[in-house]
ROSE-4610 file (N, C-alpha, C; in Angstrom, 1 decimal, always signed):
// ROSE-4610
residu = [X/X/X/X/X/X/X/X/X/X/X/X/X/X/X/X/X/X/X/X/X/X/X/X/X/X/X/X/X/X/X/X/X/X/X/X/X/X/X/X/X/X/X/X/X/X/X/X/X/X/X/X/X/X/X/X/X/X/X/X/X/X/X/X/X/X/X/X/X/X/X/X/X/X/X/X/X/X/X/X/X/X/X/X/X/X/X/X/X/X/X/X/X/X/X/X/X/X/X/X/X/X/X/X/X/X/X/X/X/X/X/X/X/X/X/X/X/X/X/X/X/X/X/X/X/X/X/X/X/X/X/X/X/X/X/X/X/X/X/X/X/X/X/X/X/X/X/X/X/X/X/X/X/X/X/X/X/X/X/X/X/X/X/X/X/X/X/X/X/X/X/X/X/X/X/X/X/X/X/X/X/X/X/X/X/X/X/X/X/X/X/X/X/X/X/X/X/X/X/X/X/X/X/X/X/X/X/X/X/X/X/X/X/X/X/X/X/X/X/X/X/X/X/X/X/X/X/X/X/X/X/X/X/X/X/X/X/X/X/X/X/X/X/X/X/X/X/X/X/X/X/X/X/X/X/X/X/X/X/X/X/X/X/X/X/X/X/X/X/X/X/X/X/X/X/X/X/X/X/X/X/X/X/X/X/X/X/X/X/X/X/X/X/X/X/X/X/X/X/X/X/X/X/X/X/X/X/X/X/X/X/X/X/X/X/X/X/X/X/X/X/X/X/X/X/X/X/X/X/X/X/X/X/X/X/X/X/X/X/X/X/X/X/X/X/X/X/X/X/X/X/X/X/X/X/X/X/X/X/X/X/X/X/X/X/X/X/X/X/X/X/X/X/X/X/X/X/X/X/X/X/X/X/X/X/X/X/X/X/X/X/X/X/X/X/X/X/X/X/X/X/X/X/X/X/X/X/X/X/X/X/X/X/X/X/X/X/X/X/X/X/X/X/X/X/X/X/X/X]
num = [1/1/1/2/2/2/3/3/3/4/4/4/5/5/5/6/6/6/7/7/7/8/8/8/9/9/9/10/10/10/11/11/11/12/12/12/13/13/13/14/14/14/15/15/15/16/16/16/17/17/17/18/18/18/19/19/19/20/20/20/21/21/21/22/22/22/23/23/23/24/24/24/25/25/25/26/26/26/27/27/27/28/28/28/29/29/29/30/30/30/31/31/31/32/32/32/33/33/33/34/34/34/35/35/35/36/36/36/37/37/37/38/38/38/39/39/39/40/40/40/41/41/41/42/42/42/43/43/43/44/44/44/45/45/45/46/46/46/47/47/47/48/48/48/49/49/49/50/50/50/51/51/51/52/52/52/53/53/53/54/54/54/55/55/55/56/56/56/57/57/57/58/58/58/59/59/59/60/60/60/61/61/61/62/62/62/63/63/63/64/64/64/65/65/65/66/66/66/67/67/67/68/68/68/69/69/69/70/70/70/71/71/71/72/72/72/73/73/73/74/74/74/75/75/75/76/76/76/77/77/77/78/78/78/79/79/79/80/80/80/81/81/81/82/82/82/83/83/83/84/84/84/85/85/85/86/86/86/87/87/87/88/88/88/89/89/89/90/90/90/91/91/91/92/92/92/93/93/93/94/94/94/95/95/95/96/96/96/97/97/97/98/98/98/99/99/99/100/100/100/101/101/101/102/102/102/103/103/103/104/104/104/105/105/105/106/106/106/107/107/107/108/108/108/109/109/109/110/110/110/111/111/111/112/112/112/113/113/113/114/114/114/115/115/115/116/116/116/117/117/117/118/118/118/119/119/119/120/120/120/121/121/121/122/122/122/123/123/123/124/124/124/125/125/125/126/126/126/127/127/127/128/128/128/129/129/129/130/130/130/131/131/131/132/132/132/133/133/133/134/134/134/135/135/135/136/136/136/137/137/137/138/138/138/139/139/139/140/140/140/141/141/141/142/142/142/143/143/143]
x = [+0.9/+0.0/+0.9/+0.4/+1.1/+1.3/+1.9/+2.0/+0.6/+0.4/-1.0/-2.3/-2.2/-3.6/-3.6/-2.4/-2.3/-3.0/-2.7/-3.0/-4.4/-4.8/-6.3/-7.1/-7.1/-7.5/-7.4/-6.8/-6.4/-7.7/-7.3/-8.8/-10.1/-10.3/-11.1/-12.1/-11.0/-11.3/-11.3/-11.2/-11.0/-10.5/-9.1/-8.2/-7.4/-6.6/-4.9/-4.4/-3.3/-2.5/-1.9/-1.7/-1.2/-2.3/-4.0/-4.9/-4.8/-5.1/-4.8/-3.9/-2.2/-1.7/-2.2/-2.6/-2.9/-4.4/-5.4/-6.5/-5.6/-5.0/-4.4/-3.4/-2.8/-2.4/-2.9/-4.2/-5.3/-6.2/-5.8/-6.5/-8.4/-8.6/-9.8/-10.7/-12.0/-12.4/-13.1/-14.4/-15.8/-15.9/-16.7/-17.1/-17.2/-18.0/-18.1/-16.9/-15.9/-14.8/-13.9/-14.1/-12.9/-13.1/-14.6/-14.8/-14.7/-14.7/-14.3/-13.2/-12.1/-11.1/-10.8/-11.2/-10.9/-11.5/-12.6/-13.4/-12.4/-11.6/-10.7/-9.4/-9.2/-8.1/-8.2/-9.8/-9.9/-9.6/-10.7/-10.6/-9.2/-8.8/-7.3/-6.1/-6.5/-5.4/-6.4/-7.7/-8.7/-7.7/-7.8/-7.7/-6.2/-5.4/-4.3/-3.7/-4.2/-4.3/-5.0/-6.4/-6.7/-5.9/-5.7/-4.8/-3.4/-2.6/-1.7/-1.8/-3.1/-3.0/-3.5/-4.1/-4.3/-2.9/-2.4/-1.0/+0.5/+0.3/+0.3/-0.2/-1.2/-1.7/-1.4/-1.3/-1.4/+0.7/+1.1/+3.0/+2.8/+2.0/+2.3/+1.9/+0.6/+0.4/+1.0/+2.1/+2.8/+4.2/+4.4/+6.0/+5.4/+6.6/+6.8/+6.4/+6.4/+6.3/+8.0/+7.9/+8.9/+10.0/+11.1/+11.6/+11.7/+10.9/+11.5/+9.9/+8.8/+7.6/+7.2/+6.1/+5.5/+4.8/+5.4/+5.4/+3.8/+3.1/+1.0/+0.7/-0.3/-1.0/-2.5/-3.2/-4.9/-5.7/-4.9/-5.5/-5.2/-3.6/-3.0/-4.0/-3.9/-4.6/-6.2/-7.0/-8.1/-8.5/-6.9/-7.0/-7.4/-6.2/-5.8/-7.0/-7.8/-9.3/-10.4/-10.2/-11.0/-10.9/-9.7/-9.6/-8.8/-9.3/-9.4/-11.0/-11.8/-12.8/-13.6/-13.2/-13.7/-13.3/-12.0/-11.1/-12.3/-12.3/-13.2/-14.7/-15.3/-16.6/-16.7/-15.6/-15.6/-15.1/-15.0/-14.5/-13.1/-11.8/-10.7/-10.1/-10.2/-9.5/-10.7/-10.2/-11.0/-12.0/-12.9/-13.3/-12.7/-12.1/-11.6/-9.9/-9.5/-8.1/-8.1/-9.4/-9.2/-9.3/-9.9/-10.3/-9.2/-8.4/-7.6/-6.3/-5.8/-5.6/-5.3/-6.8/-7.5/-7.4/-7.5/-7.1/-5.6/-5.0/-3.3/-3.0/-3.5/-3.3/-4.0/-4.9/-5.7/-4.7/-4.3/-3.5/-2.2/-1.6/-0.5/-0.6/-2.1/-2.2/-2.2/-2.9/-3.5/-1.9/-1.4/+0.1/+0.4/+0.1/+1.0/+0.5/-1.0/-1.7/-1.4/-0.4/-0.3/+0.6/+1.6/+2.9/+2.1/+1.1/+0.6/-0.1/+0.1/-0.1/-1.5/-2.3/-3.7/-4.4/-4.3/-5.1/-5.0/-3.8/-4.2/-4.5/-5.4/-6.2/-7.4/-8.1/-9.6/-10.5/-11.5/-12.4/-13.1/-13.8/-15.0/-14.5/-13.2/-12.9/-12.4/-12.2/-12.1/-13.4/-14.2/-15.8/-17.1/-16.0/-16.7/-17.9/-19.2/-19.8/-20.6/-19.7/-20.3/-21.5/-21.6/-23.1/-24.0/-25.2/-26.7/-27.3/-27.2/-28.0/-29.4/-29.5/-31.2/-32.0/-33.2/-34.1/-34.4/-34.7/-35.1/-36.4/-37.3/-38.8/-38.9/-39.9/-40.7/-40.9/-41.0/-42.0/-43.4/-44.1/-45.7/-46.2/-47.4/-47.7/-49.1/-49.6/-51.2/-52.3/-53.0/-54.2/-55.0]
y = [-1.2/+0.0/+1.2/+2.2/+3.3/+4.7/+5.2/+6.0/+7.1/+7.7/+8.5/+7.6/+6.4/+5.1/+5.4/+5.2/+4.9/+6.5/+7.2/+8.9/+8.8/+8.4/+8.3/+7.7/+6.3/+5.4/+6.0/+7.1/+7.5/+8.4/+9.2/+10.2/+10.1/+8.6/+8.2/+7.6/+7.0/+6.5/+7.4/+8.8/+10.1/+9.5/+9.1/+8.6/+9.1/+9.0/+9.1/+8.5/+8.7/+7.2/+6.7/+6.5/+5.5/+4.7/+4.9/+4.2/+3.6/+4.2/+4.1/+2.5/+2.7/+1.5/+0.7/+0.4/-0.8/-1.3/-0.3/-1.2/-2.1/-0.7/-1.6/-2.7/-3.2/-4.2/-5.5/-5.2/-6.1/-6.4/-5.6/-6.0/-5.9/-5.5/-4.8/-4.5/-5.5/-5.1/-4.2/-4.5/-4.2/-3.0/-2.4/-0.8/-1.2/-2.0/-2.6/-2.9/-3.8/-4.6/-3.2/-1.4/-0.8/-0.3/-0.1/+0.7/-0.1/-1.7/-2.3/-2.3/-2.0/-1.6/-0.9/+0.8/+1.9/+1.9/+1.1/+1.3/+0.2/-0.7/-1.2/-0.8/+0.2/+0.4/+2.0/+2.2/+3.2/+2.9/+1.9/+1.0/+0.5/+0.4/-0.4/+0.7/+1.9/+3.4/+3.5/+3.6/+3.6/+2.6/+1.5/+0.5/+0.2/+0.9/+0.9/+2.2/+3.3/+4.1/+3.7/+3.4/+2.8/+1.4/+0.7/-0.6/+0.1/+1.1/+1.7/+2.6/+2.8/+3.4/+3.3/+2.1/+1.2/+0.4/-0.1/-0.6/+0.9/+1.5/+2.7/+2.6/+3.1/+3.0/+2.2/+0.8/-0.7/-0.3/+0.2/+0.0/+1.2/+2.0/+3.4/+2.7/+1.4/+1.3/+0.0/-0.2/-1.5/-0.6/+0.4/+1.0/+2.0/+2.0/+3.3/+4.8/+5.6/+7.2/+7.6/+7.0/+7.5/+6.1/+6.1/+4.8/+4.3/+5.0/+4.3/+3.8/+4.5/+4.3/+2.8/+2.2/+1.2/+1.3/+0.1/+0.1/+0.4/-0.1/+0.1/+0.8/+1.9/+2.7/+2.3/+2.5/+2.2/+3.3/+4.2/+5.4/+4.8/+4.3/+4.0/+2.6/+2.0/+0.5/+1.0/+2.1/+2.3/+2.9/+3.7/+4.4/+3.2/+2.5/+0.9/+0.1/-0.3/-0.9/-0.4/+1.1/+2.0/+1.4/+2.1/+1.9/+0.2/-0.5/-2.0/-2.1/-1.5/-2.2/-1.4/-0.1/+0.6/+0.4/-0.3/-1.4/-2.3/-2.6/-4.8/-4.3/-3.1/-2.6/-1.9/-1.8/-1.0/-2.0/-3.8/-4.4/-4.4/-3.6/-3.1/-4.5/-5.1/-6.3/-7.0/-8.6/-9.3/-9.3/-9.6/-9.8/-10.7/-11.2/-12.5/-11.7/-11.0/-10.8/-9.1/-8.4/-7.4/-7.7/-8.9/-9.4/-10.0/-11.0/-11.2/-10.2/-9.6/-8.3/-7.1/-7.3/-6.2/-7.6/-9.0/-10.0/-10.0/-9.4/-9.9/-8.2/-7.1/-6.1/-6.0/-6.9/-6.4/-7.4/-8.4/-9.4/-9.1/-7.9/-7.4/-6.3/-5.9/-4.6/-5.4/-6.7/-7.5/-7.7/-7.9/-8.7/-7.4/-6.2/-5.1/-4.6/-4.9/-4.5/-4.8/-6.2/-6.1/-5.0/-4.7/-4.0/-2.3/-2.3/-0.7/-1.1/+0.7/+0.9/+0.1/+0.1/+0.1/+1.1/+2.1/+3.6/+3.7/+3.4/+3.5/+2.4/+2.0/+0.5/+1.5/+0.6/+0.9/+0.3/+1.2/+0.5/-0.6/-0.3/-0.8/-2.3/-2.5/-3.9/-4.9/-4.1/-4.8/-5.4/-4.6/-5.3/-5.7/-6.0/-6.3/-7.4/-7.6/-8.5/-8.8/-7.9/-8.2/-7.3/-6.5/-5.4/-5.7/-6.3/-6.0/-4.4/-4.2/-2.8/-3.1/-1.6/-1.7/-1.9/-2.6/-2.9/-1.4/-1.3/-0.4/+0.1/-1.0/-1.0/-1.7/-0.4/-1.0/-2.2/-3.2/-4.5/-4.4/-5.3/-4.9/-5.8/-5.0/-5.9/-6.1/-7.3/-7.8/-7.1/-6.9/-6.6/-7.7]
z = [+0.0/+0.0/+0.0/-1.1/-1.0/+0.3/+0.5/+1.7/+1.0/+0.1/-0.3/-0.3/-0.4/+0.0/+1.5/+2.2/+3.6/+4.3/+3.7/+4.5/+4.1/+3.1/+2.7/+3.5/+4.2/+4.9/+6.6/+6.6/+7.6/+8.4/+6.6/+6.9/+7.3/+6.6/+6.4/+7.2/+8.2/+9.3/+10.7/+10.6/+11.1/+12.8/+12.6/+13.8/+13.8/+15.2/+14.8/+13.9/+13.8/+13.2/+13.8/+15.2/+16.0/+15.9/+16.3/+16.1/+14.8/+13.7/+12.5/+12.0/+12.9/+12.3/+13.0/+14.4/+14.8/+14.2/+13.9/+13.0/+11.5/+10.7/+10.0/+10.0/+11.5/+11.6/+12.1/+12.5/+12.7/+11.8/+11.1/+10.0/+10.1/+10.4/+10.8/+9.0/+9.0/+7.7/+7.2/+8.7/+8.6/+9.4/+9.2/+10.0/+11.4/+12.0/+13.1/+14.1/+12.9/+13.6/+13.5/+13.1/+13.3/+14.2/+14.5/+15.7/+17.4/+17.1/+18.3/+18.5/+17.4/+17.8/+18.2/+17.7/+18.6/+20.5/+20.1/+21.6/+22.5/+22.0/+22.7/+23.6/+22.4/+22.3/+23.5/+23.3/+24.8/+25.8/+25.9/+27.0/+28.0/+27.1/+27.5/+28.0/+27.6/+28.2/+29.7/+29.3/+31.0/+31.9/+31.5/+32.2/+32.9/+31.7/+32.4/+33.1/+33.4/+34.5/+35.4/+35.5/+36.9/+37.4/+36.7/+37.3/+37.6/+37.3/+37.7/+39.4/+38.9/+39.8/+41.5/+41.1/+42.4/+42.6/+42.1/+42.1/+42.9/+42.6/+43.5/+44.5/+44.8/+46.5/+47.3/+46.7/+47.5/+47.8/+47.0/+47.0/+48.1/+48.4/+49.3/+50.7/+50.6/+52.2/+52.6/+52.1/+52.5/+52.8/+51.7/+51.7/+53.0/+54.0/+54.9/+54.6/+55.2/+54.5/+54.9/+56.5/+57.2/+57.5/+57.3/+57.4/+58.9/+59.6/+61.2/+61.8/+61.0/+61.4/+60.8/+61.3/+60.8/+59.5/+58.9/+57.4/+57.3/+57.8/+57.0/+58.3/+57.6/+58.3/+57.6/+59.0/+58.2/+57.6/+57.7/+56.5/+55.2/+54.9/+53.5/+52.9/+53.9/+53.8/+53.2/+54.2/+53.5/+51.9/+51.6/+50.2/+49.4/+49.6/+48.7/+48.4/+49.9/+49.7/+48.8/+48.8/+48.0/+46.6/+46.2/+45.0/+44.2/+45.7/+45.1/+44.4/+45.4/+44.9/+43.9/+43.9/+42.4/+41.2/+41.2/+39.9/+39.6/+40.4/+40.4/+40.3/+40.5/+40.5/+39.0/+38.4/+36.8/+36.1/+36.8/+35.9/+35.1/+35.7/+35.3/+36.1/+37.2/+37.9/+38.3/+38.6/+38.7/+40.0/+40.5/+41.8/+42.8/+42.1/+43.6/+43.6/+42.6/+42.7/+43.3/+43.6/+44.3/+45.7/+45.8/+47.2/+47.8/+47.2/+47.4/+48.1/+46.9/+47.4/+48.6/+48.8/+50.0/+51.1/+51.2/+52.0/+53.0/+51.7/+51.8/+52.8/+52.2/+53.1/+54.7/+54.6/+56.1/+56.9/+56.0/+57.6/+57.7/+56.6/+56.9/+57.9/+58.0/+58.7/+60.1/+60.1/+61.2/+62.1/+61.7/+61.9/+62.6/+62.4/+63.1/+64.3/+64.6/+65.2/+66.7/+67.2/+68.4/+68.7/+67.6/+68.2/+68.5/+68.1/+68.2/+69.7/+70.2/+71.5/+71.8/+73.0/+73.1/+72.5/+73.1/+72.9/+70.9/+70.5/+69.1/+68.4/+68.8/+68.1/+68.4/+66.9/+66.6/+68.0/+67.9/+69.2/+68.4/+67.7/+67.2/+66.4/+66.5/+66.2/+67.6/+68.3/+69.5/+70.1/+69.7/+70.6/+69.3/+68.3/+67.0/+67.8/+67.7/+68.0/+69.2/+70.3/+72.0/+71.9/+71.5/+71.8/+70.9/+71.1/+70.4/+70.1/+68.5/+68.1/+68.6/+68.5/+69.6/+68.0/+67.9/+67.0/+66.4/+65.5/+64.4/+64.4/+64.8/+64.5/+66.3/+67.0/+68.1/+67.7/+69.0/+68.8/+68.8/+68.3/+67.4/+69.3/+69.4/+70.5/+70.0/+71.1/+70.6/+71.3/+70.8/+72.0/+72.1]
């Protein structure tokens, strides 16, 4: 194909030409099959900023801020969970592999949790379970 065919097909297809060569190297025939390419090829720059960028967060709440402090803080841990499960909720990572994931950080967090003082531990995980919420709805009585 000539380089004036190629600029034609270019236009024609009103893309880049980075877009441009990879339809033409897929060879892409039909109107349909060009445009699943371009919509792929969106897809796949989305996907790999949000999968970057959860990969990010997860490297910030495992890595120290300060080299003398404890490596996971449950602020960093909760960014990480966030944007584990807005990945796996947009379909950008799998569901069992954000879970996983968000698994492997809480029992790193878990692991640290004796060495932290009392006073800085969460309350509400320590008495996970011992207190009954009061009912929502009075009880119905009979006459």
């Amino acid at each position: 194909m000539s380089v004036a065919a190629d600029a034609i097909r270019r236009r024609s297809l009103d893309i880049g030409s980075h877009y441009a060569a990879i339809i033409t190297a897929r060879m892409a025939n039909t109107q349909s099959a060009k445009k699943r390419v371009r919509a792929s090829l969106r897809k796949r720059d989305r996907n790999r900023s949000t999968r970057s960028a959860v990969k990010t967060l997860v490297s910030r709440a495992r890595r120290p801020a300060v080299p003398d402090a404890a490596s996971l803080t449950s602020e960093d841990v909760r960014r990480a969970i966030s944007a584990l499960d807005k990945a796996a909720e947009k379909g950008v990572l799998h569901a069992n592999n954000a879970s996983r994931r968000k698994a492997r950080l809480m029992s790193a967090l878990a692991k640290l949790a004796p060495a932290m003082p009392a006073e800085g531990r969460d309350v509400a995980t320590s008495t996970r379970g011992t207190a009954k919420k009061p009912s929502a709805r009075p009880g119905k009585t009979k006459a």
